[in-house]
N, C-alpha and C positions, 0 to 999 in steps of 0.2 A: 504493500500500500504506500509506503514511504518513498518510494523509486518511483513508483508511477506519480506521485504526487508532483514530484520535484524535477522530473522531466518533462510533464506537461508544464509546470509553471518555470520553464527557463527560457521560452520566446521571450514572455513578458517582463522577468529579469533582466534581461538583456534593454527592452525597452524600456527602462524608466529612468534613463539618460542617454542623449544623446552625445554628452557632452566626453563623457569618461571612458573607456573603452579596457582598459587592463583586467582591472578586477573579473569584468564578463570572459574574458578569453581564458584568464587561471579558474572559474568556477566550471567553463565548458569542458575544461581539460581533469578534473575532479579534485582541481589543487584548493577543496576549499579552505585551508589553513591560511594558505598565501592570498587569496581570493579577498578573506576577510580584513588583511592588509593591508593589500592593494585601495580596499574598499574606503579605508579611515584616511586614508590621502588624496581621497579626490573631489568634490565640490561639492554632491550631495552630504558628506560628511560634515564640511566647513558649515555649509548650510541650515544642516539638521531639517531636512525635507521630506515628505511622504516618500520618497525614490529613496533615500538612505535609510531609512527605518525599516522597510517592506523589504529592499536586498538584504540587510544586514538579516533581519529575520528569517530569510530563506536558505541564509547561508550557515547559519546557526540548526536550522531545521537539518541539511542537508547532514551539519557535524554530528546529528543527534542529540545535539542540545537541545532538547525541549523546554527549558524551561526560561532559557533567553531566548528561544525562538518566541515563544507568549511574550513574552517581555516587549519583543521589541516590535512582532506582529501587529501586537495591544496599540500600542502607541502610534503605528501608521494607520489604525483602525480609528486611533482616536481624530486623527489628524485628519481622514478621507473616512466618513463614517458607512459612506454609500459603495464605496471597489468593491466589486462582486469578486477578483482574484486574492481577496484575503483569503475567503471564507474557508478555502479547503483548507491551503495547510494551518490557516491556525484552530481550526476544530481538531486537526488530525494532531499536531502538536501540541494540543490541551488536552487529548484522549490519553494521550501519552502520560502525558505531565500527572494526569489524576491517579493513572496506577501505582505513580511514585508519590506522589505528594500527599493526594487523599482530596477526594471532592470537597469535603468540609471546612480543609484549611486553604482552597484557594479565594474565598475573600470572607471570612469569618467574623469580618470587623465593620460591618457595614447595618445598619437597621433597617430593616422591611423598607420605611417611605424611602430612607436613600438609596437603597437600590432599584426600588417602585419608579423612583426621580430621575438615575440615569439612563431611563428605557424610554420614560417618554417625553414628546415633544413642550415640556413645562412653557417654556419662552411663546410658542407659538398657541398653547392653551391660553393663556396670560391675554393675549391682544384677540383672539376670537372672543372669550368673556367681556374685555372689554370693550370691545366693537358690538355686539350683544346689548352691552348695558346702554352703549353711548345709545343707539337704534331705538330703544326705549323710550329711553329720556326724550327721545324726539317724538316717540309716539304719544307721550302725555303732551307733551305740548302740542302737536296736533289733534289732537280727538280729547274732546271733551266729559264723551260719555263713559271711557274705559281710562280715565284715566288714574283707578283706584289697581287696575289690572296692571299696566304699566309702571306705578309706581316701586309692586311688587317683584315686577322683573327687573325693573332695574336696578336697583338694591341685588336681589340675589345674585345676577348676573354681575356686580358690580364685587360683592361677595366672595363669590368663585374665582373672579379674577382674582382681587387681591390674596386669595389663598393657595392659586398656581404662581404668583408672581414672588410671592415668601417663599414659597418650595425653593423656585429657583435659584432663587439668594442664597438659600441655603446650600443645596445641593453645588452651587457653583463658590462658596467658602470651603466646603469640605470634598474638595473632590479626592480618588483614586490614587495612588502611585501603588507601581508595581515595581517588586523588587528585581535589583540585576543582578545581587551577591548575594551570600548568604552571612551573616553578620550578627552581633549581638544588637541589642537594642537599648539605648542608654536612657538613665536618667535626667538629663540634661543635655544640652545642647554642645556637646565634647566626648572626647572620648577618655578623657581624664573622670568623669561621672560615672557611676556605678552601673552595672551592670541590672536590665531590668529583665530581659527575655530574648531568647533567638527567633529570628526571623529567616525562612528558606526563599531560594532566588522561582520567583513565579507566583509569589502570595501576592494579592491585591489588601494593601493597607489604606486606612479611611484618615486622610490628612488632615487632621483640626485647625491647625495654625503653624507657624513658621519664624525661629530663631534664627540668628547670627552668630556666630562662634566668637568667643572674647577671645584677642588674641592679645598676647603680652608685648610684640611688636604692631608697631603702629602702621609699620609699611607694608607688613603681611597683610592682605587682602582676607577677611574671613569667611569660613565658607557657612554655606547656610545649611541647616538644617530643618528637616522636618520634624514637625508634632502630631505623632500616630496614634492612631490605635493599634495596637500590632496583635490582638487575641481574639476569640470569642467572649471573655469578659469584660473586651473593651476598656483594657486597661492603657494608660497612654505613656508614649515614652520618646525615644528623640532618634532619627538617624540621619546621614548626612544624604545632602541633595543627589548627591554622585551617585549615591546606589540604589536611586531606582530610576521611574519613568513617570513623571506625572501624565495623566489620562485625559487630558484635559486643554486646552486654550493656556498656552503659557499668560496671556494677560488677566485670567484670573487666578493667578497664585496668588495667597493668601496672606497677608503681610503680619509681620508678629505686632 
């Protein structure tokens, strides 16, 4: 299943630059070691673009890395929600992932509505309710006779919006990141901070908010971390930006 998957999806490999050309020639040849080298040195890399996320993931898949093949599949999924050439291998490489990982712990950290929230179209619910209400409110001011009926819809319709349009806020503060290592999970925003729980590479962790690393040099640049939940008990703790994949619109990351 693994071969057929990845040899039907290497025309499309090949096309999702035009610009770069090596890394496709080491991946057609099965050098995908070198392939995935060649890959961090060329433009889709610099870029960090649906085309560098989607190769790097297929070439991960190809190594039988499963669980940076989700990783990084996830993240061009997030980027292009609609490519129909995701869908196989990263079902195929989450099929995988679950017989090592465990269904349970691939995003355990998440509550019914925010999961509910990243399925559906909240943003687009948000302006039909309130397009609905506004439609209303025109109706009472047009019709004299119904205007006790009207008054009702628009209110509820006014209602519902602002109940899709909180979701979203929410949901778009606490979005996703998937892990790319497998790492402890600290107390604080350091690694000098005690040690709270392990985290495996392919878990979807639910991001609360977001730290800066105190740094004792001032010309050290700090790096940032995140604020997880990393369990089923929803217990929260810190890891650094670098090892995972936020799921999400980098302009809604979440500021500490």
């Amino acid at each position: 299943m693994r071969s057929f998957l990845v040899a039907t999806l290497l025309l499309s490999l090949f096309g999702a630059s035009s610009l770069f050309a090596d890394y496709r020639d080491l991946y057609r040849d099965g050098k995908y070691t070198e392939a995935l080298a060649e890959l961090e040195k060329s433009p889709e890399a610099a870029q960090k673009n649906y085309g560098y996320y989607y190769n790097r993931g297929i070439i991960h898949h190809a190594l039988n890395q499963d669980a940076l093949a989700v990783g990084y599949l996830s993240k061009a999924q997030a980027i292009h929600p609609s490519a129909k050439e995701l869908e196989g291998p990263l079902n195929d490489a989450t099929a995988n992932l679950v017989k090592w990982l465990g269904a349970s712990r691939l995003d355990a950290t998440s509550s019914g509505i925010e999961t509910l929230g990243d399925i559906l179209p909240l943003d687009i619910l948000f302006m039909v309710f309130g397009a609905l209400s506004l439609l209303a409110w025109l109706g009472f001011s047009a019709s004299k006779k119904r205007r006790e009926l009207f008054i009702r819809l628009g209110f509820g319709n006014l209602i519902v919006g602002v109940a899709f349009g909180l979701w979203s806020a929410w949901c778009a503060q606490h979005p996703l990141v998937i892990t790319t290592e497998s790492r402890l999970v600290k107390s604080g925003p350091s690694e000098t901070f005690l040690d709270r729980g392990a985290v495996e590479v392919g878990m979807r962790l639910r991001v609360v908010g977001a730290m800066n690393e105190v740094s004792a040099d001032p010309s050290v640049k700090p790096r940032r971390w995140w604020k997880v939940r990393f369990n089923d008990k929803h217990e929260v703790g810190f890891i650094p930006e670098s090892s995972g994949l936020l799921l999400t619109d980098e302009s809604n990351t979440p500021e500490s």
